[in-house]
N, C-alpha and C positions, 0 to 999 in steps of 0.2 A: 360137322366134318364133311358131309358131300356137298355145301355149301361152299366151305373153302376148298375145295377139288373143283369145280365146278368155275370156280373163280382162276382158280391155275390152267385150267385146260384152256380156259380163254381168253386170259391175258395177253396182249400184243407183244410179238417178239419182239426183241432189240434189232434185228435186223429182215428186213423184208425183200426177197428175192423179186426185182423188180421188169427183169427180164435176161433175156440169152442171147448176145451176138456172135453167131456164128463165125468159125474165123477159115471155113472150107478144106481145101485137103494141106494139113499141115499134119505131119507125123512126127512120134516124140517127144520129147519135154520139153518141156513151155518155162524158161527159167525168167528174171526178173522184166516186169515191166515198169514202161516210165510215161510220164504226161507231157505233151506239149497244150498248154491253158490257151495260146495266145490263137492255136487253128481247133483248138476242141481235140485233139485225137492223141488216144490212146497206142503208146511202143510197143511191143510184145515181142521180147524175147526169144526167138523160136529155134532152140538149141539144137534140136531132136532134128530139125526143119532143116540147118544151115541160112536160116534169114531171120528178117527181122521184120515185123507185121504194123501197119500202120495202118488204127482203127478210128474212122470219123464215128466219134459218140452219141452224137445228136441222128444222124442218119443210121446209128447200129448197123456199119456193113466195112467189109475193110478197102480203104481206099487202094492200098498198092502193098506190093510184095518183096523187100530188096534182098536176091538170095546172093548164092556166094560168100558168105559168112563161115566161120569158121568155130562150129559151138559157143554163137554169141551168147553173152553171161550176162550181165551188167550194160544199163541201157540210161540215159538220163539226157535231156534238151537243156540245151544254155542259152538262156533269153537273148544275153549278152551279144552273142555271138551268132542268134540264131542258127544253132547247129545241134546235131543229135550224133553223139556218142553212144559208139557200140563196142566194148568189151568181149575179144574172142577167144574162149580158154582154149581153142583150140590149136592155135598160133601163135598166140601173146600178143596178137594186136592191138587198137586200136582204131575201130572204122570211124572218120568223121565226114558224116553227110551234112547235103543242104538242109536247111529247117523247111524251106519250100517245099521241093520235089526229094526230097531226100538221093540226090544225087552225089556222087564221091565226088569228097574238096581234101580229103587229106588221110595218112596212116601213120601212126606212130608205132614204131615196136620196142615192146615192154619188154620181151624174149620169151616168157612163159605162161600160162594158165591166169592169163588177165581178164578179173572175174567183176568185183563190185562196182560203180560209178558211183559217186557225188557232185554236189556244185558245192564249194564255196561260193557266195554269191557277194559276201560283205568281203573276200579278195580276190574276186573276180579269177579263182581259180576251178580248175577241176581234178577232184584226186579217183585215179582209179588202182583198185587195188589185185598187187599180183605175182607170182614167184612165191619164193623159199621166203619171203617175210619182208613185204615192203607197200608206200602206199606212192605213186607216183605222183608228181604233183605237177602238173602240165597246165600251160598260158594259153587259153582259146583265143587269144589273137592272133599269136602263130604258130600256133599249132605242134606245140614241140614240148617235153618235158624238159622242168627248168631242174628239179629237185626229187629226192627219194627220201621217205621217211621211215629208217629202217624199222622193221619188228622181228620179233623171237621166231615165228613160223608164218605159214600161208595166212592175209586178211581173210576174214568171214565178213558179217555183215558189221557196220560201224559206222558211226555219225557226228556231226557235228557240233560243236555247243558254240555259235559264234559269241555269245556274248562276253563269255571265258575263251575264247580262242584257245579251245581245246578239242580236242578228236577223240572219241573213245573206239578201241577197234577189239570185236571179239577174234581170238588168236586159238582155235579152238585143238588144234596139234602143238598148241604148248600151256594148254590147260589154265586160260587165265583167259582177261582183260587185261588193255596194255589204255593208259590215259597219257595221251600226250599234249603236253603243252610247248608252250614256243620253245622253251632251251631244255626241258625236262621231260623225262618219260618215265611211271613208275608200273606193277603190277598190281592190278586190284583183287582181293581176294574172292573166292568162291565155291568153297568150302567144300570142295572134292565132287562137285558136280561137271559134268563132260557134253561134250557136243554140244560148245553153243554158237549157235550158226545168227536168229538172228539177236536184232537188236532198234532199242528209238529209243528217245530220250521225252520225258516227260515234263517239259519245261518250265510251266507254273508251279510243278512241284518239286522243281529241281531232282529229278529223280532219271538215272539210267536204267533202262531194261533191257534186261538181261534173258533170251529164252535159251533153255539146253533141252537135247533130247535122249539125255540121258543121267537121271531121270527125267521123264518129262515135266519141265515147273519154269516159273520167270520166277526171278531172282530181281528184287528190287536194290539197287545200291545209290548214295548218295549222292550227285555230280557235285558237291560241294567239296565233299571228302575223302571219299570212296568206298565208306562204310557200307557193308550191307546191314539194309532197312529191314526186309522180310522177303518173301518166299511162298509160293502160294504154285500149288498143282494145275496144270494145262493139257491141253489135247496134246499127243505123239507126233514126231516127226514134224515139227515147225518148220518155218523156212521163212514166214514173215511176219511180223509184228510192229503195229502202225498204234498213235497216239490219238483219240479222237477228242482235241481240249473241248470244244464247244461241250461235249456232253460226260465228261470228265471219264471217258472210257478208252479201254484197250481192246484192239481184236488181232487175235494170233489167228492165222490160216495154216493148219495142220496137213500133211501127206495122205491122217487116217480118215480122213473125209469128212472133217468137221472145221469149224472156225471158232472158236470159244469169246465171248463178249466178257469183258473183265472191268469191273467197276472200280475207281478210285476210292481209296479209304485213308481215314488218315495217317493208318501206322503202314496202309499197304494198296491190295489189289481183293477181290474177291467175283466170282462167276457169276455173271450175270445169267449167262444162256451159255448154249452151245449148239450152235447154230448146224444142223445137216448140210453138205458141202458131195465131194464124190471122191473117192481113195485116188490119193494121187496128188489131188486140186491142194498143193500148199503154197505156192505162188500168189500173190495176192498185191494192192494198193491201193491204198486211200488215198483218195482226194480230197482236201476240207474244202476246196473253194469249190466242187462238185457237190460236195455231202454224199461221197458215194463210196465203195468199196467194191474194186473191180477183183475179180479170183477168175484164174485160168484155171481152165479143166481140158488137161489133153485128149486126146482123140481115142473110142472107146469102141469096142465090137459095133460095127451100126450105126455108131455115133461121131460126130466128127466134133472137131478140138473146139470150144467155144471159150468165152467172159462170160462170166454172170457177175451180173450188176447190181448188187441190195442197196438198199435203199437203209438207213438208216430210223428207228425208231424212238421215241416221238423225233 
């Protein structure tokens, strides 16, 4: 027995805290962040702030500051277009800056609390989601929304399945999933479970995830079918949940100052760890072409608003 204790105390975490980049006097919550691969630097969301943070990774320091924002939410770079979308619920806009200096090239207004970003990348669109229940679907060439795809209530978090050309969006004030396909939209069931904000898709095993925070758990459903698969308990107050295929793992980043590592199985999900984090810190992104996992921690007594960077294990 104190052989196998001794063996657990020392086993290498699934995730390893690899450093802390300061992000200096930013006040506030820190809601979603995004990646530009092609300059290295990490978006950052800075709601609490009115701007949006833009962190060179390799040098861990932030390269510039673009305030004037308006409770930016939803943040995502378009290769395409090289350009970086900024979603402000607090406006309903739409900020699009240069991919360079991230200097203003354009605004679209949604009219209300326009919160998520996506790329479609296989149609060269971008959907950002917002109002009383809609996903907009705007052309980064010119910058203008072509299309709205309506929903029952406000989008949460939601993603793409290009290879089905379908969208799954959690709809969390009408107490469902909504799967939409090109001419069709149904509800997916979820068995009386509430608050699910985020969501990623698991795509070698055809599998939607589902996080609510109330109870706290992911809820695995089919993308084939819509079936739910299984259901498996997670840390409180989620906010993001990323697919790690290479290592056939899930990490949700929780509010109550943890991150949970969750292992593929065949019928499901199971805890790998549960990684210490900082109350608050539920914002989070993985990067697979990084191998990292970036989590925001807002600014604290003494302490000021940082990224922590783990490193992923083995």
């Amino acid at each position: 027995m104190l052989q196998l204790t001794a063996m657990a105390q020392t086993a290498s975490p699934p995730l390893v805290l690899e450093r802390k980049i300061q992000l200096g006097e930013v006040s506030g919550r820190i809601d979603h962040l995004g990646i530009d691969l092609t300059r290295q630097r990490l978006l950052v969301a800075e709601l609490g702030n009115d701007s949006l943070g833009a962190v060179d990774i390799g040098a861990g320091r932030v390269l510039r500051r673009v305030g004037g924002m308006s409770e930016p939410q939803g943040v995502a770079y378009i290769p395409s277009a090289d350009s970086v979308y900024v979603a402000n619920g607090g406006d309903g806009s739409v900020r699009v800056l240069r991919g360079e200096d991230l200097a203003p090239t354009g605004r679209i207004e949604l009219g209300n609390d326009a919160d998520n970003v996506r790329v479609d990348a296989s149609r060269n669109h971008v959907l950002v989601g917002y109002g009383n229940g809609a996903l907009a679907v705007i052309d980064p060439a010119s910058r203008t929304k072509t299309a709205d795809l309506r929903l029952k209530a406000h989008p949460e978090g939601f993603e793409l399945d290009e290879a089905g050309g379908r969208v799954f969006v959690n709809v969390p004030d009408a107490h469902g999933v909504e799967d939409l396909a090109s001419q069709t939209s149904r509800s997916l069931p979820v068995q009386g479970a509430r608050s699910n904000f985020p969501m990623a898709i698991d795509r070698d095993a055809h599998r939607v995830l589902v996080v609510f925070r109330n109870q706290p758990s992911l809820m695995v459903l089919s993308s084939e079918n819509g079936q739910v698969l299984s259901k498996v308990e997670t840390c409180g107050d989620a906010d993001d949940v990323f697919v790690d295929g290479k290592r056939h793992r899930v990490y949700v980043s929780c509010g109550e100052g943890v991150a949970d590592v969750l292992e593929r199985q065949p019928a499901g999900y199971r805890r790998l760890a549960r990684v210490p984090t900082v109350s608050g810190a539920r914002t989070s992104l993985f990067v697979p072409e990084l191998d990292r996992l970036f989590i925001a921690v807002r600014a604290r007594s003494g302490e000021q608003a940082a990224i922590w960077v783990f490193r992923p294990v083995p």
